[in-house]
C-alpha angles and dihedrals in degrees: 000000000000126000121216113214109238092231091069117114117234083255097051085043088055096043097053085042082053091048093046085043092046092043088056093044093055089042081058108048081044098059086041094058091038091056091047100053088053113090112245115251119231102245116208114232089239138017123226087224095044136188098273119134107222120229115338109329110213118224124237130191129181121212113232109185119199092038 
């Protein structure tokens, strides 16, 4: 996470939130293009190995703290 210096005015701190906002923006229309451009792949309607879980699956969740 990024920390804004305190010292910053309300217009530095919108600028740098209009930079962060515009970076994304252009990622974006990147990884759209870039998907575009791919050919799609035929997907099978089923897979011999399928998507079925075996048995009971036991669930399992990690604490992040500061998120």
């Amino acid at each position: 996470m990024l920390k804004i210096p305190t010292d910053m005015t309300p217009e530095q701190r919108l600028k740098r939130l209009a930079a962060i906002l515009a970076r994304g923006v252009r990622r974006y229309h990147r990884r759209l293009r870039r998907s575009e451009s791919r050919p799609e792949k035929e997907v099978s309607e089923s897979s011999p190995a399928g998507l079925e879980v075996p048995g009971n699956p036991r669930l399992s969740v990690s604490r992040r703290f500061g998120v």
